[in-house]
N, C-alpha and C positions, 0 to 999 in steps of 0.2 A: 581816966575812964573814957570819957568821950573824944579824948586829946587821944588816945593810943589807937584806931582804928583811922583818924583823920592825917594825922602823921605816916602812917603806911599803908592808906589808901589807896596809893599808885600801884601798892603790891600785894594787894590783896586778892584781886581776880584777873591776873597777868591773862590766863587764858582764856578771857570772856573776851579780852579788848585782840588778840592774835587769833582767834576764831573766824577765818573766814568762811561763807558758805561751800559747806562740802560738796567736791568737785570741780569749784570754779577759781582758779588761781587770779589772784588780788594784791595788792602791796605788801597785806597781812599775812599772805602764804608763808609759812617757813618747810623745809626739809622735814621736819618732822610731821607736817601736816599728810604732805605726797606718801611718806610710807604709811602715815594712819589712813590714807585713802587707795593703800594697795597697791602703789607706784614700785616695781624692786630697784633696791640700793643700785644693784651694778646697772639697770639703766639709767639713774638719776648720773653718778658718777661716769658713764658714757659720754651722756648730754656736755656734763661740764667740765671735763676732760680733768678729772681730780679727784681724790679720795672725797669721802661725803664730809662736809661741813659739818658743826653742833645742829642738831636738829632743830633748835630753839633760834636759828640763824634766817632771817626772812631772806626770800629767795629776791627781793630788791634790796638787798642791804648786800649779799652775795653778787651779784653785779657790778652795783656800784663798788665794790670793793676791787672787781676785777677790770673796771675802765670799759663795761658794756651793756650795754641798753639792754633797761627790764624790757620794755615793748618786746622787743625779738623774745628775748627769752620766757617772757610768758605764754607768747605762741608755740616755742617748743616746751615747756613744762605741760602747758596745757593739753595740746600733743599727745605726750604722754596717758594722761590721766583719760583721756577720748578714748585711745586705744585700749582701754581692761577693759575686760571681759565685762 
């Protein structure tokens, strides 16, 4: 009973702890956030010269995977998201 919520605790509200303040790109940003904040797909995939990642993929996790600094890249992510409307 109290063992079964404690045991999958870490997965209980995944998108409480990857919620970052909407609009402002953060470590917790993922791909999916940018399209919930109105970013289009073919400028994300632009930006990083690649079909779009899982959306559930943080966009410093997407760097680091690619051997290049979030810093830059959250000024262009962020970029983005300045530009809507």
């Amino acid at each position: 009973m109290g063992t079964g919520p404690a045991a999958s605790g870490s997965n209980a509200s995944p998108a409480a702890e990857h919620t970052p303040e909407t609009g402002s790109v953060t470590g917790k940003t993922s791909f999916g956030n940018l399209l919930d904040w109105g970013v289009p797909e073919v400028e994300i995939e632009t930006l990083i010269g690649q079909s779009l990642p899982l959306r559930s993929m943080l966009l410093k996790d997407w760097a680091a995977s690619k051997g290049l600094s979030f810093t830059e890249y959250r000024a262009k992510f962020q970029a983005l998201i300045d530009a809507l409307p």
